[in-house]
Every structure is written in structure tokens, then in C-alpha cells.
C-alpha positions as a printed NumPy array, in Angstrom:
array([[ -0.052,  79.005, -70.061],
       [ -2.145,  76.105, -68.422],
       [ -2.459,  76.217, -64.317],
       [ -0.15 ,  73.526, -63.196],
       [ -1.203,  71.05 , -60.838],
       [ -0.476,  71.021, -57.259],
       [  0.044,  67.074, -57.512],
       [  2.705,  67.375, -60.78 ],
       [  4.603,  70.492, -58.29 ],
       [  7.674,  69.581, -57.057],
       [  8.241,  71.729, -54.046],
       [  4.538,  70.925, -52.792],
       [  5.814,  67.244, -52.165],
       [  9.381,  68.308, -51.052],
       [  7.787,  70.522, -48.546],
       [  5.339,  68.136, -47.63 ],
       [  8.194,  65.573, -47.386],
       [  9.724,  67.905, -44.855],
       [  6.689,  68.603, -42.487],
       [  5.863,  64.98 , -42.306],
       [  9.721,  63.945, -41.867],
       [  9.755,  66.791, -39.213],
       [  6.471,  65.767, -37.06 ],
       [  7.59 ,  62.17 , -37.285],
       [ 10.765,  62.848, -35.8  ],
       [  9.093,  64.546, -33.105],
       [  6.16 ,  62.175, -32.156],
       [  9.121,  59.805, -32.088],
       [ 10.974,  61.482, -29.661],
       [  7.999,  62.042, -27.094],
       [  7.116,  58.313, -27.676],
       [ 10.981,  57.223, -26.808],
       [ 10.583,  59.212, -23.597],
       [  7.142,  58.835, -22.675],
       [  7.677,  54.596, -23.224],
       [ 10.916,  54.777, -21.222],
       [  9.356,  56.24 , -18.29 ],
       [  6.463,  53.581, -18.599],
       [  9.457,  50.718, -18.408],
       [ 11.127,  51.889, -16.014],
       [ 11.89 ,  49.685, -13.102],
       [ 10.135,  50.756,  -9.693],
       [ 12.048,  50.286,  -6.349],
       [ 11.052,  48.91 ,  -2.81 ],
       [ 10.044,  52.53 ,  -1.733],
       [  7.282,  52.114,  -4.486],
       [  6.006,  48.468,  -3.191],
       [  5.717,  49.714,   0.368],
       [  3.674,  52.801,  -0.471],
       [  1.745,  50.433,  -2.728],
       [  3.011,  52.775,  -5.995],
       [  2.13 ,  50.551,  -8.854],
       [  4.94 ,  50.368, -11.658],
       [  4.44 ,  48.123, -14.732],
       [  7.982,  46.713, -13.906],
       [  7.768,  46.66 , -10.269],
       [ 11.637,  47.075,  -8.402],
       [ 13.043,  43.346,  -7.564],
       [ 11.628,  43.025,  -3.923],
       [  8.55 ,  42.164,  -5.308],
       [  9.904,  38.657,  -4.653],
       [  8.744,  39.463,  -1.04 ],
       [  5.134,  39.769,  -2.187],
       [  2.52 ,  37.844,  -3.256],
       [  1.182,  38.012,  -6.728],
       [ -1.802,  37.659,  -8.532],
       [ -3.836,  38.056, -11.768],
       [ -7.009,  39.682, -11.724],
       [ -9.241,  41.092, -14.709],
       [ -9.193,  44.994, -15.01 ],
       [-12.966,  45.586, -16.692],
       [-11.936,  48.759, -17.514],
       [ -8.642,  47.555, -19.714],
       [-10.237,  44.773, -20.415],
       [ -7.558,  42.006, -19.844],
       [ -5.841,  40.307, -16.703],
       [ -2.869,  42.358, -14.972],
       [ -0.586,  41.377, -12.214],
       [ -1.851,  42.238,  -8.387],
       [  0.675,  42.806,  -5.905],
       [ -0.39 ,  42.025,  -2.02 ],
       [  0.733,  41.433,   0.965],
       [  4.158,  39.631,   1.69 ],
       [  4.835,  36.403,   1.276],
       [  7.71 ,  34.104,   2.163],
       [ 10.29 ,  33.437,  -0.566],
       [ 12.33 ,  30.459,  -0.274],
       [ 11.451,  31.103,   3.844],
       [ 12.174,  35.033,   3.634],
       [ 10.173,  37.983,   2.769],
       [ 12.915,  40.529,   3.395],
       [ 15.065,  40.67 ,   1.088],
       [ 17.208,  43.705,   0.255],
       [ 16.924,  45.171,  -2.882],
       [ 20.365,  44.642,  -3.525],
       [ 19.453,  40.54 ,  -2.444],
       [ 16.718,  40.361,  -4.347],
       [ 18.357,  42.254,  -7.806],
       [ 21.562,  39.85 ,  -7.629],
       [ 18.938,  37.382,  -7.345],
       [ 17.108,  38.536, -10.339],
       [ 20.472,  39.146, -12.501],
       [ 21.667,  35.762, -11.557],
       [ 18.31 ,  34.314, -12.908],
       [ 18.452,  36.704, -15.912],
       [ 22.139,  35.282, -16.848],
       [ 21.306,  31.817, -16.598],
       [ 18.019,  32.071, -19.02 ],
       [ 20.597,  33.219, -21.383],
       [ 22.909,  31.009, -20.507],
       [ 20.598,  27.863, -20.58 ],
       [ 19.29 ,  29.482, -23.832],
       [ 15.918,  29.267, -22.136],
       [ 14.359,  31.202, -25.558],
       [ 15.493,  28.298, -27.889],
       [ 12.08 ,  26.542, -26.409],
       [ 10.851,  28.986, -24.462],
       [  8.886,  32.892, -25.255],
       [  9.909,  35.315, -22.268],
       [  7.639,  38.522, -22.918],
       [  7.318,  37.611, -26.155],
       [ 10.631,  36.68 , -27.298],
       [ 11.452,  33.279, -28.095],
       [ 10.212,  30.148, -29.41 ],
       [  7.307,  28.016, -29.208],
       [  8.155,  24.479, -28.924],
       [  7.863,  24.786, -24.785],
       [  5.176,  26.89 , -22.639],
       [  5.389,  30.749, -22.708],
       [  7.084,  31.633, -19.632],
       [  6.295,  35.218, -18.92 ],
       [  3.474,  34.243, -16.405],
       [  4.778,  30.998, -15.226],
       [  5.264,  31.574, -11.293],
       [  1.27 ,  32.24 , -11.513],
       [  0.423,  28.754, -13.45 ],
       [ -1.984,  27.136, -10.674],
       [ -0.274,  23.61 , -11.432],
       [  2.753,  25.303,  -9.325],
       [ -0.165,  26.782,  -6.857],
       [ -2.699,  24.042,  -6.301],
       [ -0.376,  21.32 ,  -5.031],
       [ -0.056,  19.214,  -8.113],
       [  3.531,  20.176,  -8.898],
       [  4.416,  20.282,  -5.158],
       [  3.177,  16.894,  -5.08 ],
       [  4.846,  15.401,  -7.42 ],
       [  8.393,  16.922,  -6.465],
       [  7.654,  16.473,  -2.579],
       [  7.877,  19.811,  -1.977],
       [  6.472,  22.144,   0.875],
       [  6.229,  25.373,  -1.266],
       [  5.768,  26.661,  -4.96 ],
       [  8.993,  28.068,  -5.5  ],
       [ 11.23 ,  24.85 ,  -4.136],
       [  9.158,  22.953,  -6.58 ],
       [  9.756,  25.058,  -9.599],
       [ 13.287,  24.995,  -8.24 ],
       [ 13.531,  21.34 ,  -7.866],
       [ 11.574,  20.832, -11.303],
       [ 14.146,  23.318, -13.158],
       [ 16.979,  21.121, -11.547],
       [ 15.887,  17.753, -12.597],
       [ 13.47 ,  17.782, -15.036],
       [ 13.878,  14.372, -16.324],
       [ 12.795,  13.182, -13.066],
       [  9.52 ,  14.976, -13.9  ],
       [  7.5  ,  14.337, -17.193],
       [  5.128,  16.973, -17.15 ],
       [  4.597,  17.456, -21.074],
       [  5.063,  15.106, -24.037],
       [  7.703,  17.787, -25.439],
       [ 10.012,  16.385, -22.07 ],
       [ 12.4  ,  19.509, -20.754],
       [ 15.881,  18.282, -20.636],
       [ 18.66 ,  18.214, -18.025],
       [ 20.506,  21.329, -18.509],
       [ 22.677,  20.566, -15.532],
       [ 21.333,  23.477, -13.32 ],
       [ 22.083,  24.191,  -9.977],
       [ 20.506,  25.005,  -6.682],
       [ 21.745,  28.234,  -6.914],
       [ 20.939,  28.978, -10.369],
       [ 17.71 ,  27.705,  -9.993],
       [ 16.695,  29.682,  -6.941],
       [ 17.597,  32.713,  -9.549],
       [ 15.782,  31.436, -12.367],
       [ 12.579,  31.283, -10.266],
       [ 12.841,  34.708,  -8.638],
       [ 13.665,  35.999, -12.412],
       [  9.9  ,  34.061, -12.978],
       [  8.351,  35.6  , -10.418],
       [  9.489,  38.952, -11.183],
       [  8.565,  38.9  , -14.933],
       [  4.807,  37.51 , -13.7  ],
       [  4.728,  40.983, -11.832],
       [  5.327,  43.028, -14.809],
       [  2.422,  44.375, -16.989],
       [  2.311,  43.366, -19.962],
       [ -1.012,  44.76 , -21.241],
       [ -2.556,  41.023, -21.123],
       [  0.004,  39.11 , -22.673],
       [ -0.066,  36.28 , -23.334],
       [ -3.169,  36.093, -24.102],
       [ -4.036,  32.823, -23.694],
       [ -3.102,  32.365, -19.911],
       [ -5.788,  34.623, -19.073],
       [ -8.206,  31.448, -20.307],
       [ -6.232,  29.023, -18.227],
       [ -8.474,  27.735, -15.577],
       [ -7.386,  28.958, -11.988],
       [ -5.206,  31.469, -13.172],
       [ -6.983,  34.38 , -12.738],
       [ -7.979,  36.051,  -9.24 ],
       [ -5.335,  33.842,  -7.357],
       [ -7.879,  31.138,  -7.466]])
């Protein structure tokens, strides 16, 4: 009788089947828990020991924030510093500052921000990706505080997301979505927040924009 091949045998490949179906499952599991502890959200005990978290806790809103290239990971990632005023406060709670954020959170849904919009890397594409926005140097140079007559980045954005029509920044014109001073205060600590997080360089493209990298 003729040697049978170990390719033709059936319980090679059902064993094999059950080795690979086994290690899988387990290289899934320690990459479910090794990735959650990488997302995790830090707290304000991290920010004032200077702990860095990819998602930094929601007082980050009392810091400043910037974008700096990391040679050795070879893309931009978010810098946190020293405190800054937020809509005139750099102490908020972290039970201020995460209403804050969950306020902003709600109304992105609600406004249906994504329908235009990519938010770390969901979305669309008609409008510009918002994941970095707070750190777009139109909002830090003056131009947009300019325009809107305002003293400080964050009452622009605020007074931009409020009545947009008043200010044409892009042929593809954002409409009025009726938001209010409240919502919008949330909307732009939700911005600043998400610019904090690290998202391994994404987008990539912001990274080329001129002035946004090293706070300049």
C-alpha cells in the first residue's frame, strides 16, 4: 500500500485547524487587554505628575497643548505643558471638565458633526478632519481671532461654531446648525481633548500643515 500524503490526511489539517484556531484565540485575547489598557483614559493625578496617557483624563483642558515630532516614532504626537487658561480658568475639576467633555461629545452626535466631518478617523470627508483641530495655527496665530473679534482661541472656535455663516472660511461654507453658547463651549473642550490624544500620527497630513508642529 502506497505512503499517503501528509497534505491528502485529514486529521493533519483538522489538527492543524485546531492549533491555529487555538493560538488565534489567544493572541486575541492578550491583544483585547493589552489595547484596552493602552486606551484607557488617564486622570488629573496623571497630568500633575506629568504621567503621559495616550488619552489623557479631561483636565487636560487646563493645559496647553502641542505637536512636536518624536524622531524616534517617527511622526508628530501631542505635548502636554504647562497650564493654560480655558475660557479664563485653568482649574477645572475633573468632574467640570468631563461634563464638559460629554456635553461636547453629545452634541457632535447630535449636530451629526461626522456627516462632514472625520473625528479619529470616523466620518466623512466633505469638511476638514477634526481630530487635531484645537492645534490648527489659523485658531493660534490670530487670523481666526481676528476675524471673529475675539481675545482668545477657544472663544473664537466657540463663536465660529455658533455662527458660521457669519464666517466664510472655506468654499464648502459650514452651516448654521443653531448651536449654542453652551454647546459650543463643549464642543471645543471635546476638540481640545481629542488633539491631546495619541493617535500614532494621524492624520497624517496635519503634520505637513505649516505652523502646526512644535507650537509654532
Amino acid at each position: 500500500m502506497a505512503n499517503k500524503s501528509v497534505w491528502s490526511d485529514n486529521r493533519f489539517w483538522q489538527r492543524s485547524a485546531t492549533w491555529v484556531t487555538g493560538f488565534a484565540s489567544i493572541l486575541l485575547i492578550w491583544l483585547t487587554f493589552d489595547t484596552s489598557a493602552q486606551i484607557a483614559m488617564g486622570n488629573d493625578e496623571d497630568l500633575q505628575n506629568g504621567v503621559t496617557k495616550r488619552v489623557p483624563g479631561p483636565t487636560v483642558i487646563n493645559y496647553k497643548i502641542t505637536y512636536e515630532m518624536d524622531a524616534k516614532r517617527g511622526h508628530e504626537v501631542p505635548v502636554i505643558g504647562e497650564k493654560e487658561k480655558f475660557f479664563g480658568r485653568d482649574d477645572y475639576s475633573e468632574e467640570e471638565a468631563g461634563a464638559l467633555l460629554h456635553l461636547g461629545k453629545l452634541g457632535s452626535q447630535a449636530k451629526n458633526c461626522m456627516d462632514c466631518h472625520t473625528l479619529l478617523g470616523n466620518g466623512a470627508y466633505y469638511a476638514p478632519d477634526l481630530t487635531k483641530a484645537w492645534l490648527d495655527p489659523m485658531w493660534e496665530d490670530g487670523t481666526m481671532q481676528a476675524l471673529t473679534g475675539k481675545d482668545t482661541k477657544e472663544e473664537a472656535m466657540a463663536e465660529f461654531l455658533q455662527h458660521p455663516d457669519l464666517y466664510p472660511t472655506h468654499a464648502r461654507m459650514m452651516p448654521n446648525l443653531g448651536i449654542t453658547a453652551k454647546e459650543a463651549k463643549g464642543l471645543v473642550a471635546f476638540l481640545k481633548h481629542m488633539s491631546s490624544i495619541d493617535t500614532n500620527g494621524f492624520p497624517r497630513n496635519f503634520g505637513r500643515m505649516q505652523g502646526a508642529v512644535n507650537g509654532k
